[in-house]
C-alpha positions, 0 to 999 in steps of 0.5 A: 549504496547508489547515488541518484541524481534528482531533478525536481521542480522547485515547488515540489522541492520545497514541499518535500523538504516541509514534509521531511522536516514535520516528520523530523528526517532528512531530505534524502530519507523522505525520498527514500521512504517515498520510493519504498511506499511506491514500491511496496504499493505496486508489488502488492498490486501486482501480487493480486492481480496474479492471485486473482489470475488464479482463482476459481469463483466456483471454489471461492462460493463452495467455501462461503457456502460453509460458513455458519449462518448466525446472527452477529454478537453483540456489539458486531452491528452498525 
């Protein structure tokens, strides 16, 4: 496991240890699963933009077009 040295400002130190505390962690492991979140979000950003990169609007609309046409269940309306 690495160690880092953190440098953050004051009031943002502070928020971050209220918020660990509310979420009954340490410090250490709010920061943690701060980095993780961020992580995750831009690899599945970025997982797709690769797929969208790939796509082909022609296929996309063929297989729409052989969904069945019918009216919604019961209870499956707004």
């Amino acid at each position: 496991m690495s160690q880092v040295a953190l440098r953050l400002p004051d009031s943002l130190h502070q928020y971050a240890k209220q918020l660990a505390a509310q979420d009954d962690a340490s410090l250490n492991q709010f920061i943690v699963t701060a980095v993780a979140e961020k992580i995750s979000a831009l690899n599945t950003e970025a997982f797709f933009l690769e797929r969208a990169q790939r796509s082909d609007k022609d296929k996309a609309m063929a297989a729409l077009s052989k969904v069945r046409q019918v009216e919604p269940q019961t209870g499956d309306t707004r």
